[in-house]
N, C-alpha and C positions, 0 to 999 in steps of 0.2 A: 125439688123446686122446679116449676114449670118455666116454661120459654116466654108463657104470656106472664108470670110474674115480673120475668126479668126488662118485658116488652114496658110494661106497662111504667115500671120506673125510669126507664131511660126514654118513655115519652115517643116510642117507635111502632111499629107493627110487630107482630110476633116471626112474619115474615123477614123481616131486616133483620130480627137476632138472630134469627136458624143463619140466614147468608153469613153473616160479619163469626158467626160461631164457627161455621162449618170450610170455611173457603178463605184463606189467605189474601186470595187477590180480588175479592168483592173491595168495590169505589163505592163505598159511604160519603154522602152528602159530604161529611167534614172529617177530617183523622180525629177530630177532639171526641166523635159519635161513636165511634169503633172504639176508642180508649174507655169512652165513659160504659161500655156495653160489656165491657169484657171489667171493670172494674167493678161493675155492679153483680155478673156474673161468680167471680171470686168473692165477695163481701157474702153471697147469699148461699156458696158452694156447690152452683149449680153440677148438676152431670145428668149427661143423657140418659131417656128412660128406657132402659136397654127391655125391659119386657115388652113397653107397647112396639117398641119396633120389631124384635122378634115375632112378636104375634101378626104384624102386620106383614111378615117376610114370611111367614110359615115355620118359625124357628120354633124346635121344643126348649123352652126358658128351662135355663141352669144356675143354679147359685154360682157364683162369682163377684171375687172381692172387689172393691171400686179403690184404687190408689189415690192418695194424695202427693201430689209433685207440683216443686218450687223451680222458680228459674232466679237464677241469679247472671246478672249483667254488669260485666268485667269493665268496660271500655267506655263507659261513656255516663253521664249526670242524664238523669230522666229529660230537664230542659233541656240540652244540648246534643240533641238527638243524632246518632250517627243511622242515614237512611238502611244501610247495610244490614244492620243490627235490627233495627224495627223491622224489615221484611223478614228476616229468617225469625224475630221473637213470632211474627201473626203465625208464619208457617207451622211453627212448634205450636201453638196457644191451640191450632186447629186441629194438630196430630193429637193432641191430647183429651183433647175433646173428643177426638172418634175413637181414641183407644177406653172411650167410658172409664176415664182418670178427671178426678178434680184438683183443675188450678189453682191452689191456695196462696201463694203468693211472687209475685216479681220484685226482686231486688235491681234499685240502680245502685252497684258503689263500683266506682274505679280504683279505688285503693287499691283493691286487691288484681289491679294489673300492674300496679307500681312497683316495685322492686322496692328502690331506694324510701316510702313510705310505708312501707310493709316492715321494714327493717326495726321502723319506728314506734308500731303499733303493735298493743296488745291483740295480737290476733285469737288466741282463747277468748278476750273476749268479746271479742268484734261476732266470733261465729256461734260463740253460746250467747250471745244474744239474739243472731238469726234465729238459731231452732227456737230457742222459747219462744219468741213469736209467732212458731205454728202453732202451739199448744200440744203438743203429740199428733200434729197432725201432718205428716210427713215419713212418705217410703221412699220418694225419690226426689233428688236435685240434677237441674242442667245447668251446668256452665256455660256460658253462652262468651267467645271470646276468652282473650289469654290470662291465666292468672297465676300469682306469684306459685315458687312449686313447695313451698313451705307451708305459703294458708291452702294449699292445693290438698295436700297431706291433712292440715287439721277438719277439710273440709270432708272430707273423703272419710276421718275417722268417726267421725259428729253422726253425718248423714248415712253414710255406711254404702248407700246405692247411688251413687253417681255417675255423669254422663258429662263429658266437654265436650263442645261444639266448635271447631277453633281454625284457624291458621296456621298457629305454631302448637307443636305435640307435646304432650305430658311428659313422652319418654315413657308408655306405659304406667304412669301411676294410676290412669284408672278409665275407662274405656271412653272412649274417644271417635267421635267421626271429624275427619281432617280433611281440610283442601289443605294443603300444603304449601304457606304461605313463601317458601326458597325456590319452588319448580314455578310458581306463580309468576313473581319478581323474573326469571328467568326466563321465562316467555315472553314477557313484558318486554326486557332488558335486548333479548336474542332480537327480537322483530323490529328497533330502533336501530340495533346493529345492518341486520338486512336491507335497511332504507338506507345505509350509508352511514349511520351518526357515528362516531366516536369522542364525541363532547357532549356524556348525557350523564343529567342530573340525578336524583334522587331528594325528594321530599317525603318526609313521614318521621318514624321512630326510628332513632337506630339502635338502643339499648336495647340489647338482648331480643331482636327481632330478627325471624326468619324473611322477612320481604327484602332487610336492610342486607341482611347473609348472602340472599338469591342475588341482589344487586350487585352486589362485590364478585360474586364467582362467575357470572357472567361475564363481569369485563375481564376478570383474568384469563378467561379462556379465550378470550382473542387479545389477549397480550396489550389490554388498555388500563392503563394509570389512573384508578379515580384522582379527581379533582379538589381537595376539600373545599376550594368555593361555591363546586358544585353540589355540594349535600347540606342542606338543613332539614337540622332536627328540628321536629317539629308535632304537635298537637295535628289530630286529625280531622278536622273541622271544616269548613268553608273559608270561615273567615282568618285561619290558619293559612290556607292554601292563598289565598288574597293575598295574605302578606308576606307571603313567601316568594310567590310573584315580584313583588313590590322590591323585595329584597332582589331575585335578579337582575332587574331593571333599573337598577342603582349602583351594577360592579359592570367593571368595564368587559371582563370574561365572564362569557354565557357558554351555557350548555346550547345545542342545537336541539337535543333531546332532552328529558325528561320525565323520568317515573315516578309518580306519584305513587306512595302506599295503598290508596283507598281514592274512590270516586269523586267523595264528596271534596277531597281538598284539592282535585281536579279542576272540580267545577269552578270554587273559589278562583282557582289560578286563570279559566277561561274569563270569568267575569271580571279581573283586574284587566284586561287585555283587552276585553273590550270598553270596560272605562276608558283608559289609556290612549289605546290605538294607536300604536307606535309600528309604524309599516314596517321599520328598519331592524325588527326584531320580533319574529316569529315561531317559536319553537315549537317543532313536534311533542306532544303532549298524549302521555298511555298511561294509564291507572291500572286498576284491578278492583272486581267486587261484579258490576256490571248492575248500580240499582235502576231504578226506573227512570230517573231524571236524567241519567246519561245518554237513552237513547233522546232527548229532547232537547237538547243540547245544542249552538252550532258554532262551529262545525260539531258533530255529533262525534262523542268521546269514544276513541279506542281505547278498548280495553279487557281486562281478563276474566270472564266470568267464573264465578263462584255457583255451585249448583245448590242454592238457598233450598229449594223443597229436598231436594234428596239429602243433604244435610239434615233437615231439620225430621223427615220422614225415620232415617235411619238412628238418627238420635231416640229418638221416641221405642224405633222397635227394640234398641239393646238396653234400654232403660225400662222397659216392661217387662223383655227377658228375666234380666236379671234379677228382678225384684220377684216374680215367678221362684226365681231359683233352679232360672234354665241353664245358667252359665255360671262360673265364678270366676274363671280365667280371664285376663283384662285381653279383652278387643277391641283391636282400632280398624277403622272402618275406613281407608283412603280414599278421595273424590277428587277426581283429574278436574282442572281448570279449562276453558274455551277460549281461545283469541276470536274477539269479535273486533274484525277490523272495520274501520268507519273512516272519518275524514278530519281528525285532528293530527295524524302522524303522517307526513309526506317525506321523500327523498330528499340529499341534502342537494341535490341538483334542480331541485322543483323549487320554485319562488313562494311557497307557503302556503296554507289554507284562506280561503276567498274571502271570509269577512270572520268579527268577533263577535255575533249576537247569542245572545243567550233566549 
């Protein structure tokens, strides 16, 4: 299936499908254009014409098998988009496209990052209804984000060639590229300590989370007492992080500091504050993920970056491996985190960042 088929449906240039196919961080007119390019893409099973580019490279053309791989999305409802997650899905959707593999399909289900929901459901048949849905057409599945280690197992025994993308580790059940969502939190965590704070929050998950893990063994290592006013659990959202905000600005002890799990419930927390605008309470605010809207921010968001392409690069090469039948030994693939320091976390001796515009 041609590029100008897929052009010609989604109503674009054949030019703008090669971009939105080939490159992660191409700006389409609208995110709905990229969605609907790569959903028309999968519907028609496109995959690159590996001879005419060969011929056009001077490659002597070799038979070679063309994979079929699924991604499945742990963390988040298709409408309730976590940005994090959408940049590493484009990053992968592109590797796979150059590794001449067809997309077959994207799963949203959060269930299966629930623990306590997992418990509840028929996971046989939650997963043998994914595979039928490909019709036998599946060699490989990515995980994308954390998921129970029980439907992890029946996912892993279904699909047979799998690949998690993640935060938190399988514990080797089945190969894996990791930022490591505890050394994260702990960056995060160390760098509010250095500014001075010892009255810092945490917002996010805390069941059975590595960023909630990081948060805690940080402050024990400088001999600091979490707070439990200072931690809400919490959905990782925007309008999560909003109202968590809301929630600190309504008890009479506040953190000075505060780590958010994830960018986007950052953001949320920056945009209640500048609703607000309460001069008399200003807290240092540092997330982790590092999506594109943080740098846009203001004050512009500190925080931990996640290395989305090389994640999503490396995901892709031990998931071709192995479907090859280059490897069968489970590898995990670890990706060091970045502090990208900005102007939402100040010393607790500084009178606070200069305004709350978003």
């Amino acid at each position: 299936m041609s590029i100008k088929k897929i052009a010609e449906r989604a109503g674009v240039s054949a030019s703008t499908v090669s971009r939105v196919l080939n490159n992660p961080n191409y700006k389409c007119s609208s995110p709905k254009l990229r969605d609907k390019i790569w959903k028309i893409a999968i519907e028609l099973n496109y995959t690159p014409n590996t001879a005419a580019r060969n011929l056009k490279m001077g490659v002597k053309e070799k038979e070679e098998k063309v994979y079929y791989v699924s991604v499945l999305m742990t963390r988040m409802e298709k409408a309730t988009a976590d940005p994090f997650f959408n940049e590493l899905l484009r990053v992968i959707e592109s590797e796979i496209h150059k590794q001449v593999a067809i997309l077959t399909k994207v799963w949203y289900m959060p269930v299966f990052s629930n623990d306590k929901k997992c418990r509840h459901e028929d996971l046989n048949l939650l997963v043998d209804k994914m595979y039928d849905e490909l019709e036998q057409k599946c060699d490989g599945l990515i995980i994308i984000g954390k998921c129970n280690k029980d439907a992890l197992k029946k996912l892993n025994n279904k699909f047979k060639n799998v690949v998690s993308v993640n935060r938190n580790s399988t514990n080797y059940e089945v190969d894996e590229v990791l930022c490591d969502g505890k050394k994260v939190a702990m960056m995060a965590v160390e760098y509010l300590i250095s500014l001075g704070h010892t009255s810092i929050g945490y917002v996010g998950d805390c069941y059975n989370e590595a960023r909630y893990r990081g948060y805690l063994e940080a402050l024990h290592r400088h001999d600091i007492d979490p707070e439990a006013d200072y931690i809400v659990q919490t959905g990782q959202t925007e309008a999560e992080g909003f109202a968590a905000m809301q929630k600190f600005m309504q008890s009479e002890d506040r953190p000075t500091g505060i780590y958010c799990a994830n960018d986007i419930t950052a953001i949320g927390m920056l945009k209640f504050l500048e609703t607000n605008k309460n001069r008399y309470y200003i807290p240092s605010i540092i997330a982790s993920d590092d999506i594109e809207e943080a740098q846009y921010t203001r004050p512009m968001l500190t925080t931990v970056r996640l290395p989305k392409e090389e994640m999503g690069k490396f995901a892709l090469y031990l998931l071709v491996d192995r479907m090859r039948g280059g490897h069968k030994s489970v590898v995990r693939t670890e990706l060091e985190g970045k502090l990208m320091v900005r102007n939402s976390c100040v010393g607790t001796d500084e009178g606070g960042w200069s305004d709350y515009c978003i």
